[in-house]
N, CA, C and O atoms as a DFTB+ gen file, in Angstrom:
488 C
 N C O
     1  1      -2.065     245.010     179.372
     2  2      -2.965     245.064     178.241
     3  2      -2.157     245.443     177.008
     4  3      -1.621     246.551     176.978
     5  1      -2.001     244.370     175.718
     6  2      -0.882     244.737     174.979
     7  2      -2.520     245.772     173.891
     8  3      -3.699     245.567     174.182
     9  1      -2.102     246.702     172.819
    10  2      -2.463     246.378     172.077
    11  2      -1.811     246.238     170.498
    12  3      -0.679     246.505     170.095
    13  1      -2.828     245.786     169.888
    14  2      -2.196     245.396     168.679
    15  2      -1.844     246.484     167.420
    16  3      -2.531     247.435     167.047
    17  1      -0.564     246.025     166.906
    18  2       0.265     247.045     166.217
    19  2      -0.316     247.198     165.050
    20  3      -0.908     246.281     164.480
    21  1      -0.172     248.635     164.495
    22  2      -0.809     248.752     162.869
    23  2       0.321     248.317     162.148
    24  3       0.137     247.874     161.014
    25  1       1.214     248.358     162.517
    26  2       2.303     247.827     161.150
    27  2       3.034     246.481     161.299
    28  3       4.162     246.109     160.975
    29  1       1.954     245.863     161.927
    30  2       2.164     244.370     161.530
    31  2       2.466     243.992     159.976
    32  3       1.902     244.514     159.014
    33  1       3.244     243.209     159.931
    34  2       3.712     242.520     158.231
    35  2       2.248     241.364     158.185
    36  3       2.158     240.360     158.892
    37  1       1.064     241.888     157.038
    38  2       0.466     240.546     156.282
    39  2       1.033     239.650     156.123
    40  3       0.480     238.619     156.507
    41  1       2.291     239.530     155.547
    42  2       2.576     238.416     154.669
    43  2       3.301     238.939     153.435
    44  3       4.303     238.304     153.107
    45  1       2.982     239.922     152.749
    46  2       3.670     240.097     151.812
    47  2       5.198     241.363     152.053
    48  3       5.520     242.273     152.817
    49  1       5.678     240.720     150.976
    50  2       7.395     240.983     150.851
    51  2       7.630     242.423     150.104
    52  3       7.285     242.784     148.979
    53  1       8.217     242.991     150.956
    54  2       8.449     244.595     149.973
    55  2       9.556     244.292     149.756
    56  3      10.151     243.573     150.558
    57  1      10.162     244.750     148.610
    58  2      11.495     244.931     147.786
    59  2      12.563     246.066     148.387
    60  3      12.173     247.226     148.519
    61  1      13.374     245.840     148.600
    62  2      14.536     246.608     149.548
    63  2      14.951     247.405     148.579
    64  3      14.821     246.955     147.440
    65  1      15.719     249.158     148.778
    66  2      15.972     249.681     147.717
    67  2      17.193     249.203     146.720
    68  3      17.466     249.822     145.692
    69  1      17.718     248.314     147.047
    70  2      18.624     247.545     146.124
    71  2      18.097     246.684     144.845
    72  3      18.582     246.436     143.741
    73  1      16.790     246.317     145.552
    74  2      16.084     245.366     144.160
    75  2      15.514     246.580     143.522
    76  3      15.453     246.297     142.325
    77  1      15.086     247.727     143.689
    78  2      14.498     249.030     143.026
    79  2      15.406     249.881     142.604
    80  3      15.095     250.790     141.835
    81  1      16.469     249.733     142.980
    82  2      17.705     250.566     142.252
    83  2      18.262     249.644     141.239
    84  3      18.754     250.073     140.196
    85  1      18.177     248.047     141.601
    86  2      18.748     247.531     139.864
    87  2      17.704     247.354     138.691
    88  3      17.914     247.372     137.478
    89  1      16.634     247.194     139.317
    90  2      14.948     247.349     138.431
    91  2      15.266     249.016     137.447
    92  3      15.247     249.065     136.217
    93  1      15.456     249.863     138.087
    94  2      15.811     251.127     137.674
    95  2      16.769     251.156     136.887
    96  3      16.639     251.619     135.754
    97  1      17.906     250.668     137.339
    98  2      18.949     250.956     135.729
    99  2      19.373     249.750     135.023
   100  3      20.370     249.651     134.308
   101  1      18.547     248.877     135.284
   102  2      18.182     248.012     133.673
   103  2      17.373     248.536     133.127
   104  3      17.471     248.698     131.910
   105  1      16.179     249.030     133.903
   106  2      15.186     249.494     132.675
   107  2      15.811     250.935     131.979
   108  3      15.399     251.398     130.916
   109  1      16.666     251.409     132.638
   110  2      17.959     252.713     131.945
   111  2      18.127     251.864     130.876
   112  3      17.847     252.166     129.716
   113  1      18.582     250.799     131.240
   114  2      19.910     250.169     130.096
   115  2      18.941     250.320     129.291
   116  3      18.844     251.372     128.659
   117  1      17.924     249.192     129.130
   118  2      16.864     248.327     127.910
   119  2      16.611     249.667     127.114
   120  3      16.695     249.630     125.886
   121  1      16.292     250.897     127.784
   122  2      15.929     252.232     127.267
   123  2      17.399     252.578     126.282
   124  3      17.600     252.687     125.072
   125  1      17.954     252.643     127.081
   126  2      19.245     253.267     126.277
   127  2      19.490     252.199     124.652
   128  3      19.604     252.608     123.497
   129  1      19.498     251.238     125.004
   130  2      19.792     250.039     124.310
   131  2      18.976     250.560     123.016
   132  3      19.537     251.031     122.026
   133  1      17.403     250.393     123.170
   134  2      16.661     250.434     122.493
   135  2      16.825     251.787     121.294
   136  3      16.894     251.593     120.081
   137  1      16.867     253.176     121.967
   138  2      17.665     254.277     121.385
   139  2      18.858     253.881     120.783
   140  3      18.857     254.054     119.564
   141  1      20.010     253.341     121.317
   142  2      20.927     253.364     120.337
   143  2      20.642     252.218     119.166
   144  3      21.393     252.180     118.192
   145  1      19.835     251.537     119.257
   146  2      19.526     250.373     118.159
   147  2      19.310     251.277     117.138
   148  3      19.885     251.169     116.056
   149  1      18.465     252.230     117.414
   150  2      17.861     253.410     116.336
   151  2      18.655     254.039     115.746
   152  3      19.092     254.020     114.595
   153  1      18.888     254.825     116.933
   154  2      19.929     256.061     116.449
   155  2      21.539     255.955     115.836
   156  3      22.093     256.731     115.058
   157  1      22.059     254.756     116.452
   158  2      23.348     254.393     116.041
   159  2      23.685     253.701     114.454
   160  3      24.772     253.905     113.913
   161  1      22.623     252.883     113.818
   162  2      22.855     252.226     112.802
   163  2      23.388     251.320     112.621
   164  3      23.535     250.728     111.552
   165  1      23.787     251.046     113.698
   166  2      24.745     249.396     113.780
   167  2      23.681     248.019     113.469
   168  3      24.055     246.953     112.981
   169  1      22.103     248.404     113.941
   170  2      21.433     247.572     113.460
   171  2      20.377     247.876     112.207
   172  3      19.584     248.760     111.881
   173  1      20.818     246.702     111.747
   174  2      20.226     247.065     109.773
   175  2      18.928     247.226     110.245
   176  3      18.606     247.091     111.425
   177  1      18.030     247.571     109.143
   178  2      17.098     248.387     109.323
   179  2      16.079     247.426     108.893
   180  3      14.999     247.939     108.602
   181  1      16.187     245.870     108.758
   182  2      14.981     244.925     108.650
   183  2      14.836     244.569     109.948
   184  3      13.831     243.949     110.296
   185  1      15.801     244.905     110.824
   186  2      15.963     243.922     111.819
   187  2      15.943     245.241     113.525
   188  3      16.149     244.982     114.710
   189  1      15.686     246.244     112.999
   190  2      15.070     247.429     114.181
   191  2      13.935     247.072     114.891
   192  3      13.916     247.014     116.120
   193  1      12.687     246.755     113.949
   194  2      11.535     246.067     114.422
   195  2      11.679     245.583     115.848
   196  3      11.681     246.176     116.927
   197  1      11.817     244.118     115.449
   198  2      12.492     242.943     115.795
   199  2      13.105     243.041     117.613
   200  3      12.689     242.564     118.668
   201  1      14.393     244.008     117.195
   202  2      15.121     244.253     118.576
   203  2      14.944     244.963     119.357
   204  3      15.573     245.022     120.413
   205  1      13.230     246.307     118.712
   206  2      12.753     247.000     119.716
   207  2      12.191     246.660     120.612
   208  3      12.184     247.164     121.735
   209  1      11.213     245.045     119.928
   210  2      10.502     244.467     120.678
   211  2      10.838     243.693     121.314
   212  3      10.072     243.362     122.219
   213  1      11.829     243.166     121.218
   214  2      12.602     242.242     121.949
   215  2      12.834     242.978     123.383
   216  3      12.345     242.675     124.472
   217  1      13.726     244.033     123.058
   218  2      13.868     244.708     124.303
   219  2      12.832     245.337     125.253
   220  3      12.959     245.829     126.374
   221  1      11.788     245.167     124.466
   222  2      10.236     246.355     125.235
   223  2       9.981     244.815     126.222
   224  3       9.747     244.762     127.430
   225  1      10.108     243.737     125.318
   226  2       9.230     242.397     126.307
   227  2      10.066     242.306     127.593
   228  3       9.510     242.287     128.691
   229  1      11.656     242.240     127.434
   230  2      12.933     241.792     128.600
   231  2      12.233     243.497     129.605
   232  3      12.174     243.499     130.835
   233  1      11.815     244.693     128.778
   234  2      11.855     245.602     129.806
   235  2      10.771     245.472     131.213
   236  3      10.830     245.566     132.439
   237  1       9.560     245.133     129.896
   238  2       8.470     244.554     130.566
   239  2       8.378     243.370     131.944
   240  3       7.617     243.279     132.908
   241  1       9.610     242.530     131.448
   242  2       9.692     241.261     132.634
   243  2      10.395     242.190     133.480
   244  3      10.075     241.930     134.640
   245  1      11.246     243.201     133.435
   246  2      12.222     243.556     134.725
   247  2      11.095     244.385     135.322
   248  3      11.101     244.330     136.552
   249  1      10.188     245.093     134.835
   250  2       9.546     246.239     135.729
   251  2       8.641     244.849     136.657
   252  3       8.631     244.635     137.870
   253  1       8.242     244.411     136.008
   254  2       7.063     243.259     136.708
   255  2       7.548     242.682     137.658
   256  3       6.972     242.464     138.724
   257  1       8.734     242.354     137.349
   258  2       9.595     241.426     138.713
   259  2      10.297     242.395     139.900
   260  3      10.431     242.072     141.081
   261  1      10.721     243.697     139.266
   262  2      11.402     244.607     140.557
   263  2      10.179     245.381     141.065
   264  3       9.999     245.395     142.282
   265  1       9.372     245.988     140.314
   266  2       8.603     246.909     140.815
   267  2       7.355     246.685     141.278
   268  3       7.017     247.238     142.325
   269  1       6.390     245.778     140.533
   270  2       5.060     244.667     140.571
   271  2       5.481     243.671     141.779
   272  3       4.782     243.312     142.727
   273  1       6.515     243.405     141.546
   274  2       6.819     242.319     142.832
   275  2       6.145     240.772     142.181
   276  3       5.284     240.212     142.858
   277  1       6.541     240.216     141.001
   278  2       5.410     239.220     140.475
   279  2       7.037     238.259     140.592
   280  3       8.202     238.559     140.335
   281  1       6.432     237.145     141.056
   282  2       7.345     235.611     141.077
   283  2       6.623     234.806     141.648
   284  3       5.406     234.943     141.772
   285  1       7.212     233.973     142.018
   286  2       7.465     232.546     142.466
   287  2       7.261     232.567     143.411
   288  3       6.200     231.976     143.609
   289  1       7.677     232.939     144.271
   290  2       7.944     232.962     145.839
   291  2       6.502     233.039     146.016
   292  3       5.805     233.676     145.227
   293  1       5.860     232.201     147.363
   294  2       4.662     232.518     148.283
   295  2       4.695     233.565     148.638
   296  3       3.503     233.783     148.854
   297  1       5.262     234.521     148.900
   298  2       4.696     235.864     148.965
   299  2       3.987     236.401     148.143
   300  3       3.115     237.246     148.348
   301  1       4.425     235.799     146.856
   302  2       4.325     236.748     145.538
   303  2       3.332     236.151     144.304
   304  3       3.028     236.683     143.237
   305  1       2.973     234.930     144.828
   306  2       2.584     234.081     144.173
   307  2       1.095     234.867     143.899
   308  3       0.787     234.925     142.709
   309  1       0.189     235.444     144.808
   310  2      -0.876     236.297     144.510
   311  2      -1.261     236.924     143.750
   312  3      -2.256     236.860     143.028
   313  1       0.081     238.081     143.935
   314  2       0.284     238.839     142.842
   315  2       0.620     238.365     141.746
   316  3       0.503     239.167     140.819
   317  1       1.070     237.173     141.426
   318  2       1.394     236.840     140.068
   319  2       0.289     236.079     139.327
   320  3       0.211     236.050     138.099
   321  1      -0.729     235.342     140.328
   322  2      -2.374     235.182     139.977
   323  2      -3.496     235.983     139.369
   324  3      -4.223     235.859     138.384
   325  1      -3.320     237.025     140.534
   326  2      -4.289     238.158     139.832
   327  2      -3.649     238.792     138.441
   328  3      -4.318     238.970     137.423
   329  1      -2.487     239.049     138.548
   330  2      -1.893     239.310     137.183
   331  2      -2.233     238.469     136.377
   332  3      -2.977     239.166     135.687
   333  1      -2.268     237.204     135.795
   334  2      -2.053     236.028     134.899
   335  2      -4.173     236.249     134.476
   336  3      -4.933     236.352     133.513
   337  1      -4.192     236.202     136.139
   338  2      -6.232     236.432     135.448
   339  2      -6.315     237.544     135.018
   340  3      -6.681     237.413     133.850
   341  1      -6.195     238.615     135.254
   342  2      -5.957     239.977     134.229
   343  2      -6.154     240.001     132.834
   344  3      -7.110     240.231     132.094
   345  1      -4.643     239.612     132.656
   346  2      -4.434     239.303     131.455
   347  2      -5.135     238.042     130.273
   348  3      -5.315     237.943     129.060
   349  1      -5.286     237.504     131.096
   350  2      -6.434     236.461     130.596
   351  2      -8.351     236.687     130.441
   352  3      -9.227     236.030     129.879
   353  1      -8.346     237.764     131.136
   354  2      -9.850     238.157     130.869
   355  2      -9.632     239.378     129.875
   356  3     -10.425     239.186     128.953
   357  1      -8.845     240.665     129.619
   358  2      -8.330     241.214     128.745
   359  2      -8.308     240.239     127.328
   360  3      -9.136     240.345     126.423
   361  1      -7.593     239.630     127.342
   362  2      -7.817     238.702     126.139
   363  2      -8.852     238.252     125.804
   364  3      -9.091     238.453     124.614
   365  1      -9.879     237.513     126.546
   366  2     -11.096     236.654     125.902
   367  2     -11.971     237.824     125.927
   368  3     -13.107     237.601     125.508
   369  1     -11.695     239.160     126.361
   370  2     -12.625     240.118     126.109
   371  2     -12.122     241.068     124.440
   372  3     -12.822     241.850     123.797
   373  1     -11.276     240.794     124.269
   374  2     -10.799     241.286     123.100
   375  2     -10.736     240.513     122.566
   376  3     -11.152     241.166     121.609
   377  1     -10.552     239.277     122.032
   378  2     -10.594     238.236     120.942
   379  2     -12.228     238.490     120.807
   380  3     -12.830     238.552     119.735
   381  1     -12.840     238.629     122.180
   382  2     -14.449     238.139     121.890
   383  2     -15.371     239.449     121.203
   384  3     -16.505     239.375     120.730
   385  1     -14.477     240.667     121.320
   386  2     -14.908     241.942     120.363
   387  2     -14.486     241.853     119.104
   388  3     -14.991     242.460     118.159
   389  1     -13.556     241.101     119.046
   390  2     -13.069     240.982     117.340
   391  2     -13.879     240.455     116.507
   392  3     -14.272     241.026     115.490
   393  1     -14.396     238.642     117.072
   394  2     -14.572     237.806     116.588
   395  2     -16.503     238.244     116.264
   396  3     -17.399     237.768     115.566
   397  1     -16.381     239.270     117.137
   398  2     -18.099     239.733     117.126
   399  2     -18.308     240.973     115.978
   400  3     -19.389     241.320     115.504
   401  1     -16.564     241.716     115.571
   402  2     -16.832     242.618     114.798
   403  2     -16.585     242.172     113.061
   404  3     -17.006     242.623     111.996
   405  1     -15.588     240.942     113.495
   406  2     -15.486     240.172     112.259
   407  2     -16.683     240.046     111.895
   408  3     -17.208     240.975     111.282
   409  1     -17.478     238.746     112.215
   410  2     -18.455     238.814     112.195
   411  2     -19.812     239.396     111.213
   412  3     -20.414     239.076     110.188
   413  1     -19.837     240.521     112.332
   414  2     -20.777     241.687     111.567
   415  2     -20.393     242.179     110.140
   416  3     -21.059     242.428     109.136
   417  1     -19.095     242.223     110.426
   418  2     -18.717     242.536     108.789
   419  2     -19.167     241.509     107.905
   420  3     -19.990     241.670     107.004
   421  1     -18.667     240.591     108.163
   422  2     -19.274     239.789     107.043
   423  2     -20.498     239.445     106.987
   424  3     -20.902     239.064     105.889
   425  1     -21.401     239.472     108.071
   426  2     -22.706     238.906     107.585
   427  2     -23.628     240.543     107.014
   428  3     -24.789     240.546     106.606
   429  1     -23.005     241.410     107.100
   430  2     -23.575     243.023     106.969
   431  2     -23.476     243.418     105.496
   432  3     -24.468     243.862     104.918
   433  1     -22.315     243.269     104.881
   434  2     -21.778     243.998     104.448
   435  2     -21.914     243.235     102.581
   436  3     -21.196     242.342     102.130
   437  1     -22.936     243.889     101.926
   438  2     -23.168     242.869     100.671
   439  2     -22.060     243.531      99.576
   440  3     -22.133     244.638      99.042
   441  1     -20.990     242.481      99.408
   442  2     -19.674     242.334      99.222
   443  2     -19.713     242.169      97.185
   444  3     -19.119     242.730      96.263
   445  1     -20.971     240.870      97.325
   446  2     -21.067     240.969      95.799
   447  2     -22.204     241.940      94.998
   448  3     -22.450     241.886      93.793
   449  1     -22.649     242.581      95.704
   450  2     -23.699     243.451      95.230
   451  2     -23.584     245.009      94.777
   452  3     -23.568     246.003      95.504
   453  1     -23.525     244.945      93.685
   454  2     -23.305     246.745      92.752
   455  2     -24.481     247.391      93.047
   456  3     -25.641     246.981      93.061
   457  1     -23.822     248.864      93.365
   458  2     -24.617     249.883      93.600
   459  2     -26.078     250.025      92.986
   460  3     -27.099     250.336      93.598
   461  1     -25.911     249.657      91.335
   462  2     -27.211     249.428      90.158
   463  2     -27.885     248.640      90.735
   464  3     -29.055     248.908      91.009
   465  1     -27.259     247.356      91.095
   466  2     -28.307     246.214      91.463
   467  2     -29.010     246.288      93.055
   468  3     -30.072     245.801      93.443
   469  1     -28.183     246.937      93.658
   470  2     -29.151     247.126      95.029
   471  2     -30.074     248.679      95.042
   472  3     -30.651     248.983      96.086
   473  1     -30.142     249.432      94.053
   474  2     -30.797     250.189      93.868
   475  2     -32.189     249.839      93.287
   476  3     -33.217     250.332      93.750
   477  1     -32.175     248.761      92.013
   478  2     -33.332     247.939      91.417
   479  2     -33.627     247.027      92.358
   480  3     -34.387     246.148      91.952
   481  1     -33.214     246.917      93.703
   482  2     -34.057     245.659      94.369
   483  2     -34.340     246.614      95.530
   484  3     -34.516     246.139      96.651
   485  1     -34.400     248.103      95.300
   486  2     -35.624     249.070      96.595
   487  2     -36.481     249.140      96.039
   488  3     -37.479     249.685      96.510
């Protein structure tokens, strides 16, 4: 009579501590990077903006790919679904609060009308 094991593998792929130890000190580096952009002065100061964000997005793809586990691969492909719908209902829920607060403003808000004149029309 066998029975059946709890730590059977689903299907999905865990990351070995080698992919979590280089996930870890790139996101060191991108960190460090980002600080010395600041602190060092080597980058002019129109262009700090620019290379913070640059580096926050590259940091963003390394945590997602070492730590999230999000790719390509059929293992991973799930996780990179539910992520993508996430982010996609986040959005049409925030464009759709904007476009509702825009909106109100403008149809609310009497823009050409002086204090005198909306006082003589109570």
């Amino acid at each position: 009579m066998s029975h059946p094991s709890s730590h059977t593998s689903s299907g999905a792929s865990h990351a070995s501590l080698k992919s979590y130890v280089i996930g870890f000190v790139l996101s060191l580096l991108l960190t460090g990077l980002s600080f010395g952009a600041v602190m060092s002065g080597l980058v002019p100061g129109d262009a700090i903006l620019p290379a913070i964000t640059v580096l926050a997005v590259v940091q963003l793809i390394v945590q997602l790919v070492f730590f999230l586990h999000l790719g390509t691969s059929p293992e991973q492909r799930n996780n990179t679904t539910i992520f993508l719908l996430t982010i996609m209902l986040i959005a049409i829920i925030v464009s759709g609060s904007l476009w509702v607060i825009h909106n109100a403003n403008v149809n609310m808000m009497p823009t050409s009308m002086t204090i005198e004149r909306a006082k003589v029309r109570d």
